[in-house]
KETORKOL-901009 format. One record per residue (C-alpha): residue number from 1; x, y, z. Coordinates in Angstrom, 1 decimal. Example, Ala and Ser with C-alpha at 12.3 -4.5 7.8 and 13.67 -1.06 7.14 Angstrom:
2
SITE  seq      xx      yy      zz
SITE    1    12.3    -4.5     7.8
SITE    2    13.7    -1.1     7.1
***
This chain:
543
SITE  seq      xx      yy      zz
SITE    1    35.6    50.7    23.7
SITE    2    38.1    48.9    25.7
SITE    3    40.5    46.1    24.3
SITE    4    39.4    45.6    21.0
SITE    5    41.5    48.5    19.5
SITE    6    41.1    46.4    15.9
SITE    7    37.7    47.3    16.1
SITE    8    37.5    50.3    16.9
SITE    9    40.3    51.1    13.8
SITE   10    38.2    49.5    11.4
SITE   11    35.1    51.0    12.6
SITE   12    36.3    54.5    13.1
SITE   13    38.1    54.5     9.4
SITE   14    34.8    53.7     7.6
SITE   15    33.5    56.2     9.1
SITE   16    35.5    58.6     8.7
SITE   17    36.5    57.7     5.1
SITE   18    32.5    57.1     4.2
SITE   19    33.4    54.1     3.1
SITE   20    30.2    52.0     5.1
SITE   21    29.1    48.5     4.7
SITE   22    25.9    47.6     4.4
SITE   23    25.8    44.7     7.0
SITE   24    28.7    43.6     9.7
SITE   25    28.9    41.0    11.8
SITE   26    30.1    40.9    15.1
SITE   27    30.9    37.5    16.8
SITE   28    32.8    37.0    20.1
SITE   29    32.2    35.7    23.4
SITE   30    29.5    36.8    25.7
SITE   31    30.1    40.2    27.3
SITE   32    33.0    41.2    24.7
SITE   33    31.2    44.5    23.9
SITE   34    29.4    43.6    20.5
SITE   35    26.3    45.3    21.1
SITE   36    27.8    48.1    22.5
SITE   37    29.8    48.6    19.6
SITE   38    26.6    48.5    16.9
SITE   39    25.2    51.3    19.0
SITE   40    28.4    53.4    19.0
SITE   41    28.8    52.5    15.1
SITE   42    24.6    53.8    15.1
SITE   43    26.1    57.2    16.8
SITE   44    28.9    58.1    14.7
SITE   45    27.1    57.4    11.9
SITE   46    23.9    59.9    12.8
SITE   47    26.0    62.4    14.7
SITE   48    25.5    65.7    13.5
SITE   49    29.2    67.1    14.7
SITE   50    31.1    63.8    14.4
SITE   51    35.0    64.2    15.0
SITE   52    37.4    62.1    13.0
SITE   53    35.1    59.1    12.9
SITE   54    33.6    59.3    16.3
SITE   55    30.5    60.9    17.5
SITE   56    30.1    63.9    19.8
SITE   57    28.1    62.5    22.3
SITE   58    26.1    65.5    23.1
SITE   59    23.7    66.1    19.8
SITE   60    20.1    65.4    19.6
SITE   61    20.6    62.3    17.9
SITE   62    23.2    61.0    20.3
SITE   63    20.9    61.8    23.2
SITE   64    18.4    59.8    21.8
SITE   65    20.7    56.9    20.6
SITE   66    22.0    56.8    24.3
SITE   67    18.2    56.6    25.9
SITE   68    17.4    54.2    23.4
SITE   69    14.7    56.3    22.3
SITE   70    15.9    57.1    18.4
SITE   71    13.9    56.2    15.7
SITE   72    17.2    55.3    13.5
SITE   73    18.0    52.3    15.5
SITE   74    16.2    49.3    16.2
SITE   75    17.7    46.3    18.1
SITE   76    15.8    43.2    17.3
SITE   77    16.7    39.9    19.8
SITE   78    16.8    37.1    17.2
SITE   79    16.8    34.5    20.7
SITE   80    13.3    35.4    21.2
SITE   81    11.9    36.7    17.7
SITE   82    13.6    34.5    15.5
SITE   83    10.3    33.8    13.0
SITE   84     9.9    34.4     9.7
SITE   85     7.6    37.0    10.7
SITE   86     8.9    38.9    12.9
SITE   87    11.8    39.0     9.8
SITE   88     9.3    40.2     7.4
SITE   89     8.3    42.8     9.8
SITE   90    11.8    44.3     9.9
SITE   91    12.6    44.3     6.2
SITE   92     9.1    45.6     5.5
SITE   93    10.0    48.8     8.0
SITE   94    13.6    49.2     6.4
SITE   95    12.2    50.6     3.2
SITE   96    10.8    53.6     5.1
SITE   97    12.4    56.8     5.4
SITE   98    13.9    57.6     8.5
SITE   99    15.0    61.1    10.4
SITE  100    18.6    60.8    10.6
SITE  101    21.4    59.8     8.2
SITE  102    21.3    56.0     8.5
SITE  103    19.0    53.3     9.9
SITE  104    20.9    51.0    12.1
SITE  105    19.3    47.7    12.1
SITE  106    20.8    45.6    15.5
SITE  107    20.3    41.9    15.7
SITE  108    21.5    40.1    18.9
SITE  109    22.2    36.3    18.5
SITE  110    21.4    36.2    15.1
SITE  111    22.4    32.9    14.8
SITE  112    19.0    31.0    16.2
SITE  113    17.1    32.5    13.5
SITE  114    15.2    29.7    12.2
SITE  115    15.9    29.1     8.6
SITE  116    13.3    30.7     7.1
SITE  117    13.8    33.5     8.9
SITE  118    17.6    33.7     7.8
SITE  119    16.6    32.8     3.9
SITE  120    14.5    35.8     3.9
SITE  121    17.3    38.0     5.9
SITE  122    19.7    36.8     3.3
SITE  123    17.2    38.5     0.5
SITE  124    17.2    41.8     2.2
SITE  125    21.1    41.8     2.2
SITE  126    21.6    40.7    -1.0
SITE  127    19.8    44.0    -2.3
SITE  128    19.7    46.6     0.9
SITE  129    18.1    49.9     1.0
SITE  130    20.9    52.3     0.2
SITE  131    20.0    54.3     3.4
SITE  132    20.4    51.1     6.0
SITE  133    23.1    49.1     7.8
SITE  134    22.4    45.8     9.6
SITE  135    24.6    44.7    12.2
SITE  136    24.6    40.9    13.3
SITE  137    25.9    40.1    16.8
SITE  138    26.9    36.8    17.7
SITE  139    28.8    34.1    19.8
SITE  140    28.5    31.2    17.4
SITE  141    29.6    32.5    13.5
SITE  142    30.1    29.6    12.6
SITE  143    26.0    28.5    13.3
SITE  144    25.5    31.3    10.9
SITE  145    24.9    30.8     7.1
SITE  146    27.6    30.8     5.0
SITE  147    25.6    33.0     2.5
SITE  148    25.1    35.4     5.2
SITE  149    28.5    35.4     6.3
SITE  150    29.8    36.2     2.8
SITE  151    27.9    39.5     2.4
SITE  152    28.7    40.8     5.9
SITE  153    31.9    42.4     7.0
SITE  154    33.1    40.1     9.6
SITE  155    34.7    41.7    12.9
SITE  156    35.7    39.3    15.5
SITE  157    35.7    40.6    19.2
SITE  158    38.2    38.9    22.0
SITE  159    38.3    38.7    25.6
SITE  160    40.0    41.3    27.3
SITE  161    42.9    40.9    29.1
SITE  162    43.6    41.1    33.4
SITE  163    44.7    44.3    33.2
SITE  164    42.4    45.7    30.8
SITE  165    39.5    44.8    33.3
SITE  166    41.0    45.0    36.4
SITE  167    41.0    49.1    35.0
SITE  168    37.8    49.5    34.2
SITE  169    36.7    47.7    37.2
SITE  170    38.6    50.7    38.8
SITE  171    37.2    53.2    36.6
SITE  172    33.6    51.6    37.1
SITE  173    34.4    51.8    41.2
SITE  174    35.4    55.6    41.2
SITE  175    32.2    56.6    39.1
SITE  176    30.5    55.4    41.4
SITE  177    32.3    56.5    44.4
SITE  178    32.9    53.3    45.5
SITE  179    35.9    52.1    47.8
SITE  180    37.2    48.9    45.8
SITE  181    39.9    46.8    47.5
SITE  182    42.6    45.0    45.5
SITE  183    41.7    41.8    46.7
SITE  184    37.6    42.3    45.4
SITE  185    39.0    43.5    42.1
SITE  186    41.6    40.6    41.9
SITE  187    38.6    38.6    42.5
SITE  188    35.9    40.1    40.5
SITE  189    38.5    39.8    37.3
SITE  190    39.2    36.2    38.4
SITE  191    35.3    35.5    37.7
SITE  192    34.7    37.5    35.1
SITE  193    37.3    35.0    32.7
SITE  194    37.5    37.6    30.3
SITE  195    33.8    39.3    30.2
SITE  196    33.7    42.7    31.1
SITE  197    29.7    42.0    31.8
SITE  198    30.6    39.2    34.0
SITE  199    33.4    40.9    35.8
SITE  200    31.1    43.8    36.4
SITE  201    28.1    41.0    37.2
SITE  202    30.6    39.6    39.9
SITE  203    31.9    43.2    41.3
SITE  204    28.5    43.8    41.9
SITE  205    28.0    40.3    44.0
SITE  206    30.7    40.9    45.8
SITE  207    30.0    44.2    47.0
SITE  208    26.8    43.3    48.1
SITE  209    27.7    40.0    49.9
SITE  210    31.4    41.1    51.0
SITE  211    32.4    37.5    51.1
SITE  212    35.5    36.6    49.1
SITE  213    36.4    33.3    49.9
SITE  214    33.5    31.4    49.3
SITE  215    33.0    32.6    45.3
SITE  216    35.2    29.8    44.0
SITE  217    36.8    26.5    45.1
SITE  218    39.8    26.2    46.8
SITE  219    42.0    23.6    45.2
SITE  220    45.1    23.7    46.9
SITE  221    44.2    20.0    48.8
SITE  222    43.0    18.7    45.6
SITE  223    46.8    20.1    43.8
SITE  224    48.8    18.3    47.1
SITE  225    46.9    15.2    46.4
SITE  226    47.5    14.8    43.2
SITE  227    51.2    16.3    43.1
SITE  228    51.9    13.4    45.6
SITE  229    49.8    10.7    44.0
SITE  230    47.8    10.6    47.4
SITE  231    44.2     8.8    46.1
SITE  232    42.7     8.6    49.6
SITE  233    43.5    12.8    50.3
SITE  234    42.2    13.1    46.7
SITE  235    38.8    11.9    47.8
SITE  236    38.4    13.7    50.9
SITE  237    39.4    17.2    49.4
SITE  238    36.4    16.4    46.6
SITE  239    34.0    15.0    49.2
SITE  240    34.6    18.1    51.4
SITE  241    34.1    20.3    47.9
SITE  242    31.1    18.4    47.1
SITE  243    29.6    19.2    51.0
SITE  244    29.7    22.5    50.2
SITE  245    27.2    22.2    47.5
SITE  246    29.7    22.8    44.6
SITE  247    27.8    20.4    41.7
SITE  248    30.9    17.7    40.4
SITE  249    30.5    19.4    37.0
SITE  250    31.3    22.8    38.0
SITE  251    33.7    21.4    40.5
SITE  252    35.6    20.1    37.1
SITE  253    35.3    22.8    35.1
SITE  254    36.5    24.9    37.9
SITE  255    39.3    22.6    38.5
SITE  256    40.1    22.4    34.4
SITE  257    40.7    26.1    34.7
SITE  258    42.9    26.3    37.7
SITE  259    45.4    23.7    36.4
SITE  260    45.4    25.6    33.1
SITE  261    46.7    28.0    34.2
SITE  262    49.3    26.2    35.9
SITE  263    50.2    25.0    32.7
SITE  264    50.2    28.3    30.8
SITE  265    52.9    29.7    33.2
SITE  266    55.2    26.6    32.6
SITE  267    55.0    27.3    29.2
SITE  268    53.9    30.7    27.7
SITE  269    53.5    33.2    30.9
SITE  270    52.8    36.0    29.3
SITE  271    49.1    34.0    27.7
SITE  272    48.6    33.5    31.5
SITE  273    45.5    35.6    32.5
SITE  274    46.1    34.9    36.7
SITE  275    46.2    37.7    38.6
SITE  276    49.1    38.1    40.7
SITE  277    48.1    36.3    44.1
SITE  278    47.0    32.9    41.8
SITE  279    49.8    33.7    39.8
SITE  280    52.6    32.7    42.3
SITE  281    50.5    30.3    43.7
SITE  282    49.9    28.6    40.6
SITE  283    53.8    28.8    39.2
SITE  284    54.7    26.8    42.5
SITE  285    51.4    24.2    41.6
SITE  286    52.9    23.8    38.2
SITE  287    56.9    23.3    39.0
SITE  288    55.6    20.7    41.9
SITE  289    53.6    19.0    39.1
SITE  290    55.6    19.0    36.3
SITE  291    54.7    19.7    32.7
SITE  292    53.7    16.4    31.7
SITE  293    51.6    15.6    35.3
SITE  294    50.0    18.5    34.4
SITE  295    49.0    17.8    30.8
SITE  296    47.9    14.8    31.9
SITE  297    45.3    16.4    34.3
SITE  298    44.0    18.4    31.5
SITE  299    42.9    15.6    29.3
SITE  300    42.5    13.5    32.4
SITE  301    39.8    16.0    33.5
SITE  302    38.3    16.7    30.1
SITE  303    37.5    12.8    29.4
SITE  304    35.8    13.0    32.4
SITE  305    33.8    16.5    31.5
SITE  306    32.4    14.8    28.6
SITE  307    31.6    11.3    30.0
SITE  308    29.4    13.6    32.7
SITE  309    27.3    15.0    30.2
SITE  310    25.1    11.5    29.9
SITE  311    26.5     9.9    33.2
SITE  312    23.4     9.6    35.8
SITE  313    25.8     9.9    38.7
SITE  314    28.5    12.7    37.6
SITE  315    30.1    13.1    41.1
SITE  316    31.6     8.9    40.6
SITE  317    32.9    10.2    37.2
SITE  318    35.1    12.8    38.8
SITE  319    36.2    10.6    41.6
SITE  320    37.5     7.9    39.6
SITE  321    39.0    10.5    36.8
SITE  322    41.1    11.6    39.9
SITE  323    41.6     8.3    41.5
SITE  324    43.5     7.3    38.0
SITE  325    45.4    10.4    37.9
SITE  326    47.0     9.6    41.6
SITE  327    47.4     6.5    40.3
SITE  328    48.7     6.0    36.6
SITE  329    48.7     2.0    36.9
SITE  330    44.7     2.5    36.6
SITE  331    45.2     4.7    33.4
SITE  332    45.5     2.8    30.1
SITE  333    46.9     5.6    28.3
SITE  334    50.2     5.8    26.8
SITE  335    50.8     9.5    29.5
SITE  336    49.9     6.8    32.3
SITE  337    52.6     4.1    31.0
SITE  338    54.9     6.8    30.5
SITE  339    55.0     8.1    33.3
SITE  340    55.0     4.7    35.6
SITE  341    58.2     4.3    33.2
SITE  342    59.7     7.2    34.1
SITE  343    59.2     6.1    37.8
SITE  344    60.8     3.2    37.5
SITE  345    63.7     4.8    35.6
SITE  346    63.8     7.0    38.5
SITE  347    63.9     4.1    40.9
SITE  348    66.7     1.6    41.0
SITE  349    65.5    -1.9    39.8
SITE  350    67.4    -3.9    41.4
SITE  351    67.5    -3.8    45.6
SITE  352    70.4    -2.6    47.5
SITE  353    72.3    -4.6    49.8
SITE  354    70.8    -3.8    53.3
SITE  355    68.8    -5.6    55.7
SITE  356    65.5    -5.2    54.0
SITE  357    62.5    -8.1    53.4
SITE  358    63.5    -9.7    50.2
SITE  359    61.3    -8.0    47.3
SITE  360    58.1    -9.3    45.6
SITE  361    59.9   -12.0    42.6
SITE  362    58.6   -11.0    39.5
SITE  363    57.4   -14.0    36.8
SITE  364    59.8   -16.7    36.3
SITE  365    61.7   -16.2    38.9
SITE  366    63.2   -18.6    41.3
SITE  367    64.3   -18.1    44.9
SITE  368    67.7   -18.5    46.2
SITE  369    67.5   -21.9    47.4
SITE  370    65.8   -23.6    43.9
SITE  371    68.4   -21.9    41.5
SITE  372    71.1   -24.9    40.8
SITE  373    74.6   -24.3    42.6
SITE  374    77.4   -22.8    40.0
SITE  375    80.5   -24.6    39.5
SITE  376    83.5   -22.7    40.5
SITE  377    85.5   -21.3    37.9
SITE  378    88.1   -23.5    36.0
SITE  379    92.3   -23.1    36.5
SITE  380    93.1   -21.3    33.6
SITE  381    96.3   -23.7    32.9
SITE  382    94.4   -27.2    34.0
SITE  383    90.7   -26.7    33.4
SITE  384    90.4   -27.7    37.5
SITE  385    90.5   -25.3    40.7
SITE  386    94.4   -25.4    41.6
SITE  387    95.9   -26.6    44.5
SITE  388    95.8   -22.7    46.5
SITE  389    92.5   -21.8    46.0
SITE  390    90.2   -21.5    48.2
SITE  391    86.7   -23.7    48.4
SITE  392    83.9   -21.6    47.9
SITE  393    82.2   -18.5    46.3
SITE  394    84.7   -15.7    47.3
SITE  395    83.0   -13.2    49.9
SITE  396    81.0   -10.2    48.5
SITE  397    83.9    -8.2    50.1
SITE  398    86.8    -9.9    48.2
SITE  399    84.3   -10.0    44.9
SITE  400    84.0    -6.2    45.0
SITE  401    87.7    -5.5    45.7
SITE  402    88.8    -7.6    42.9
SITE  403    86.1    -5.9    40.4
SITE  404    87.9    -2.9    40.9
SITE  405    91.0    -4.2    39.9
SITE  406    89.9    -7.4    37.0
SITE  407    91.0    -6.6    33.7
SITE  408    89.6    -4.8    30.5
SITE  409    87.2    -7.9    28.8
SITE  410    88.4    -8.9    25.9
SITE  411    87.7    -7.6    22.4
SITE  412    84.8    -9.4    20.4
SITE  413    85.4   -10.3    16.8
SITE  414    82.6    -8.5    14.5
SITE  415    82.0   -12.1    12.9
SITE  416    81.1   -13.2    15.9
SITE  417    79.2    -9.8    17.2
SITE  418    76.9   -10.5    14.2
SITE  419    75.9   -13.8    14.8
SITE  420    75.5   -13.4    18.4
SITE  421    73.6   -10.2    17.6
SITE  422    71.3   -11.6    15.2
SITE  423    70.7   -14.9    17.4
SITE  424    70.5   -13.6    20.8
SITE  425    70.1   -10.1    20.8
SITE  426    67.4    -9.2    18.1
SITE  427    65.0   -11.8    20.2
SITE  428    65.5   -10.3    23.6
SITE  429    64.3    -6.8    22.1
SITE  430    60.0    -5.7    21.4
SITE  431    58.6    -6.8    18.4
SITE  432    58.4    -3.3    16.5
SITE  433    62.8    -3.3    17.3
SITE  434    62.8    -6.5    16.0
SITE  435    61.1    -5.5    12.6
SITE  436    63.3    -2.8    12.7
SITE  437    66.6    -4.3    13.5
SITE  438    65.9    -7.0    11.0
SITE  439    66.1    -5.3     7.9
SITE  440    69.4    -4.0     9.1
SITE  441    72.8    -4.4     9.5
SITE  442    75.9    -4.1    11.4
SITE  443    78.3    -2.5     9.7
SITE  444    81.5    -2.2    12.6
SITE  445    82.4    -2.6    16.2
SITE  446    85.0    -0.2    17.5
SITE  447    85.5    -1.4    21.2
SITE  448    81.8    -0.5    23.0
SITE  449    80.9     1.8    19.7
SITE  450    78.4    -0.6    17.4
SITE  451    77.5     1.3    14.3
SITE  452    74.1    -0.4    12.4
SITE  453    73.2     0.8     9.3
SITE  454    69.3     1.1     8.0
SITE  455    67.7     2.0     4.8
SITE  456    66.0     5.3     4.8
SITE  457    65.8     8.4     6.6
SITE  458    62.8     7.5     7.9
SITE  459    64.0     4.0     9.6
SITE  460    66.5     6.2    11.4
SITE  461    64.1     8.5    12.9
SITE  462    62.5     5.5    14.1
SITE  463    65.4     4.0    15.6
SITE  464    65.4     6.9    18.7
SITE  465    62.4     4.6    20.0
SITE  466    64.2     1.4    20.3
SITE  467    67.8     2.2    21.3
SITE  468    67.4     2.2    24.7
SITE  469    65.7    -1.5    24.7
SITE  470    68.6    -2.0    22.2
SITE  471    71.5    -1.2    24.5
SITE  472    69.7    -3.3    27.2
SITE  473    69.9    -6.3    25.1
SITE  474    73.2    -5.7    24.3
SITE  475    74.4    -5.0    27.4
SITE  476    72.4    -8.4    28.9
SITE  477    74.2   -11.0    26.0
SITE  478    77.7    -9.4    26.4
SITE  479    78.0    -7.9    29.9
SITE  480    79.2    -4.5    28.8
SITE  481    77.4    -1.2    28.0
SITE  482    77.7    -0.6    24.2
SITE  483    77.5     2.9    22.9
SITE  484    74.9     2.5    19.4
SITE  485    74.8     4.8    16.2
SITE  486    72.5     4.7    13.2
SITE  487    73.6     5.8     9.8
SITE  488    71.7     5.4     6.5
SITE  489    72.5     3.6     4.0
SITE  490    70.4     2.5     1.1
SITE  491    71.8    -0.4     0.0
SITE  492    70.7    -2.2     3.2
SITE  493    67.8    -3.0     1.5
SITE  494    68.9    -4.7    -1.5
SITE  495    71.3    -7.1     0.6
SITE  496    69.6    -8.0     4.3
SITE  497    71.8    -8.8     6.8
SITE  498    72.3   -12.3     8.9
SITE  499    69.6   -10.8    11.3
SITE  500    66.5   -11.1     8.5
SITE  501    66.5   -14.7     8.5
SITE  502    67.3   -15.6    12.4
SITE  503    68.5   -18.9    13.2
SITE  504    67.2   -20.5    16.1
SITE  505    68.6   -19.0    19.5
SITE  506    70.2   -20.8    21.8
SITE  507    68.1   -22.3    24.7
SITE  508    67.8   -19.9    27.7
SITE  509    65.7   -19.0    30.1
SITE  510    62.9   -16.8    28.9
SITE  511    61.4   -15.9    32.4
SITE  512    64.3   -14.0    33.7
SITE  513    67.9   -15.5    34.8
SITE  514    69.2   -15.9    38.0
SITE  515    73.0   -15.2    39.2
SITE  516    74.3   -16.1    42.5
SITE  517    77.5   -14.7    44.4
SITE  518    77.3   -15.8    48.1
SITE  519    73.4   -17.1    48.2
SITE  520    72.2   -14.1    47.3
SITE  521    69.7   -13.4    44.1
SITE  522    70.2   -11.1    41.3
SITE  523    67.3   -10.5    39.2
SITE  524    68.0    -9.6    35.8
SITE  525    65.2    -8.7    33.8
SITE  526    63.2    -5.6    31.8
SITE  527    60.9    -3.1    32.4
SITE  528    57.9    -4.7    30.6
SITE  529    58.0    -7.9    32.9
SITE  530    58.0    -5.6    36.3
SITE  531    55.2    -4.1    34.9
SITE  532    53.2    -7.1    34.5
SITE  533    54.2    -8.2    37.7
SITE  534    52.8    -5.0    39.2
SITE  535    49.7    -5.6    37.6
SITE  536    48.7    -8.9    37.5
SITE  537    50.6   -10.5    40.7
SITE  538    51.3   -14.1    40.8
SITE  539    50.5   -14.6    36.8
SITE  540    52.7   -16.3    34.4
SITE  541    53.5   -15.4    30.8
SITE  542    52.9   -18.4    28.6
SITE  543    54.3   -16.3    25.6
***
C-alpha cells in the first residue's frame, strides 16, 4: 500500500493487537486502493505465519487469497447485484463455517444498494457472526445510510500525491522491463489526477500509441487570450480546440483544471500537484494573470460547467463564459466591476495635454464652446482688474509656473467645514456613505486631517468602504486632498450631528462641471458616471 500510510497503521494495529471490527468502510475516490486494501486486510487476517500485523505472502491461504480462488473471501459488486436477494444470499452463506480464521465479506460500491437491500444488510451488522468481517468500499459515504455508517469503522482513502505515483509508475515500468521516459511518466501522472488505476490506465495508452502531445489540450493560446483580454484570439484558440474533436464540456473541465493549478502555486505551492514542466509553465500563467483574474476564471468557468449540463448547444455556453471573462463590462458580477475599477484606477481619468482627438464626453457634459465664458478674477484692493494686468486667461505656461509658486489656501473654520460638509459633501457621495456619514459627526479639522466620529465598532469597519468616495467629495467642494480618520464614539448616537437632517444644497450642476483655462475642458467627474458612459453611450441620467 502506497500513500495512505493512516490506513495501513490502523489496519495493521488491529491486527496485530486482535482487536478486529466486524464491518469497515472504505470510501475514497476511484482508484485510491480500497479494494485492494479489503483483500490485504482478508490476508493478514487468514495468514498462517503473519508478521507484526502483516501477512506472509507465501502460505496456502495467501496463494489462494492472491488467485482469488479462497473460499474465505467473497467480493460481492453491489453496482450490479444490488437486490434484496442477492443480499439475502450473502447473509444466508455468512452463517456457514468456513476453512480459514475469518470470512471476509467485500462489497464494492455499496452505496447503490437499493434500500431494501441496505435494511436487510443493516440486520446482519447489527448482530454479525462472530467469525465474519464485512468490508464496504465506496466513493460516495455520504449516499450510504447513516445507520450503516454508525456500526462500521470508517477509513477514508486520499489521492496520492505526484511523487508518490510518478514512483510506482517507475516501479510498475521496471517490473516489467519496460524503458519509461520522464516525459511519459510526467504525462501518465498528469492524467491520472491522483488515481493510481488511472495513471497506470494512461501509462498503458501511452505506451501503446507513443503520442504525447495529443492526450490533453494545450491551453497556452486560450491563457494569452484571456491574460490580455483578447475576445476575438479567445474564440479562435476554442474553435481550433473544438476542431480537434475535444467535446466543450471536457474542453472546460480540462481548462477548470489547468488554471487551478495556476492558482494553487500563487497561493499554497506545496497543495500544487503539477509536475515540474506544467509547474513553471503554470507559475508564469498565474503571475501574468494575477490572483484575482484568475479566481475569476474559476467561477467564470464553473457557472458555465453547470449551465451546460441542460444547455442544448454547450459549445455557445463556453464561448460566451470566455467572451465575458476578456471582457468584464459583459460580466454583472461584483469581480467584473471590480476589476473594470481597478482599470480605471490604473488609468488616468482625465486626458493629458498632447495632440490627441478630444475624448468621448461622458453625460452632462458640455463642450468647450457651450460652457459660459468666466469672468476674470477681481483686484483684490478694488473688486475690478487693475490698471497692469493683462486682458485675458493667462497662458497654460504662465498658469503652471505660477501654481508652483501660489500660496498655501487658507485655513477653513470647523463651523464652516460642517455646514459645507453636511450640505455639499454628504450629497456628492453613494447612498450607503450617505446613510453612513449621516448618523455621524465631525469632531475636528487639523489642517487636511478631518477626524469624524461614528457610533459603534461596527460603523467603523464599515467606513473602509466609503473613504475613498469620501475623500473625493472632499477634495471636489474644497479643492484640496483631505487626510480622513474614524474613531468611535458612542454618544454619536444620542446627539446626531448637522449632517442627519441636511438642508437643501446649494444649486449646482449635477451632470458634471466644467472649468476652463485657455479654451480647454476639464472634466471633473466620478467613477460611477464613466462607467455609465461606457455602457450605455449617448444616455442621460434623469436621477
Amino acid at each position: 500500500m502506497r500513500g495512505q500510510d493512516h490506513v495501513v497503521r490502523a489496519l495493521r494495529g488491529a491486527v496485530k493487537n486482535e482487536r478486529i471490527s466486524h464491518a469497515y468502510l472504505f470510501s475514497g475516490p476511484r482508484g485510491t486502493g480500497k479494494t485492494t486494501a479489503a483483500r490485504i486486510l482478508a490476508k493478514a487476517l487468514n495468514c498462517e505465519a503473519p508478521l507484526e500485523g502483516d501477512a506472509c505472502g507465501q502460505c496456502e491461504s495467501c496463494v489462494a487469497i492472491t488467485r482469488g480462488a479462497s473460499l474465505d473471501v467473497v467480493e460481492l459488486d453491489a453496482a450490479s447485484n444490488n437486490g434484496v436477494d442477492d443480499i439475502r444470499e450473502i447473509i444466508a452463506g455468512a452463517w456457514h463455517a468456513t476453512p480459514g480464521s475469518w470470512k471476509v465479506y467485500i462489497f464494492d460500491e455499496v452505496h447503490q444498494l437499493s434500500k431494501s437491500a441496505s435494511a436487510a444488510l443493516l440486520k446482519t451488522l447489527e448482530e454479525p457472526p462472530s467469525h465474519v468481517v464485512f468490508v464496504l468500499a465506496t466513493t460516495d459515504p455520504h449516499k450510504v445510510l447513516p445507520t450503516i455508517r454508525s456500526r462500521t469503522q470508517h477509513l477514508e482513502f486520499r489521492l496520492f500525491g505526484a511523487e508518490t505515483l510518478a514512483t510506482l509508475l517507475e516501479d510498475v515500468g521496471a517490473a516489467a522491463q519496460l524503458n519509461l521516459e520522464s516525459a511519459t511518466i510526467e504525462a501518465a501522472v498528469r492524467q491520472g489526477r491522483g488515481s493510481a488505476r488511472d495513471a497506470l490506465s494512461a501509462l498503458d495508452q501511452l505506451i501503446a500509441t507513443g503520442a504525447l502531445e495529443e492526450t490533453s489540450p494545450g491551453f497556452d493560446e486560450l491563457l494569452a487570450a484571456v491574460a490580455g483580454n483578447d475576445a476575438l484570439g479567445a474564440l479562435r484558440a476554442l474553435a481550433v480546440l473544438s476542431r480537434e474533436g475535444w467535446d466543450p464540456e471536457q474542453l472546460a473541465e480540462s481548462f477548470a483544471s489547468e488554471v487551478r493549478q495556476a492558482f494553487l502555486l500563487q497561493v499554497a505551492p506545496e497543495v500544487s500537484d503539477a509536475v515540474a514542466g506544467d509547474r513553471e509553465r503554470l507559475s508564469a500563467w498565474g503571475e501574468k494573470l494575477g490572483l484575482a483574474r484568475t479566481v475569476r476564471v474559476l467561477e467564470t468557468v464553473g457557472r458555465a460547467l453547470r449551465e451546460m449540463k441542460s444547455a442544448t448547444e454547450k459549445l455557445i455556453t463556453l464561448e460566451v463564459a470566455l467572451v465575458r471573462l476578456t471582457k468584464p463590462e459583459l460580466d454583472a458580477t461584483y469581480e467584473a466591476l471590480d476589476e473594470r475599477l481597478t482599470r480605471l484606477e490604473r488609468s488616468p481619468v482625465r486626458a493629458a495635454e498632447s495632440e490627441t482627438p478630444a475624448p468621448r464626453r461622458p453625460i452632462g457634459t458640455v463642450a468647450a464652446s457651450e460652457a459660459p465664458a468666466l469672468a476674470p478674477p477681481p483686484s483684490p484692493i478694488s473688486g475690478s482688474p487693475g490698471p497692469g494686468s493683462a486682458p485675458g486667461p493667462e497662458k497654460n505656461g504662465d498658469v503652471a509656473a505660477s501654481a508652483g509658486t501660489a500660496p498655501p489656501p487658507a485655513p477653513i473654520d470647523l463651523e464652516e467645514f460642517r455646514t459645507r460638509f453636511a450640505q455639499r459633501v454628504v450629497p456628492r457621495t453613494s447612498r450607503s456613505a450617505q446613510l453612513l456619514l449621516r448618523a455621524s459627526r465631525v469632531v475636528s479639522l487639523d489642517g487636511v486631517l478631518v477626524t469624524i466620529a461614528l457610533a459603534s465598532e461596527e460603523m467603523r469597519q464599515n467606513s473602509e468602504l466609503i473613504s475613498q468616495g469620501l475623500k473625493g467629495a472632499l477634495e471636489h467642494e474644497f479643492k484640496r486632498t483631505f487626510t480622513v480618520r474614524f474613531n468611535v464614539d458612542p454618544s454619536v448616537a444620542a446627539s446626531p450631528s448637522p449632517a442627519a437632517v441636511p438642508s437643501p444644497p446649494e444649486p449646482y450642476d449635477v451632470e458634471g462641471e466644467v472649468e476652463t483655462a485657455d479654451d480647454a475642458v476639464t472634466v471633473v467627474d466620478s467613477v460611477g458616471e464613466h462607467l455609465i458612459a461606457e455602457m450605455f453611450p449617448g444616455a442621460q441620467e434623469i436621477e
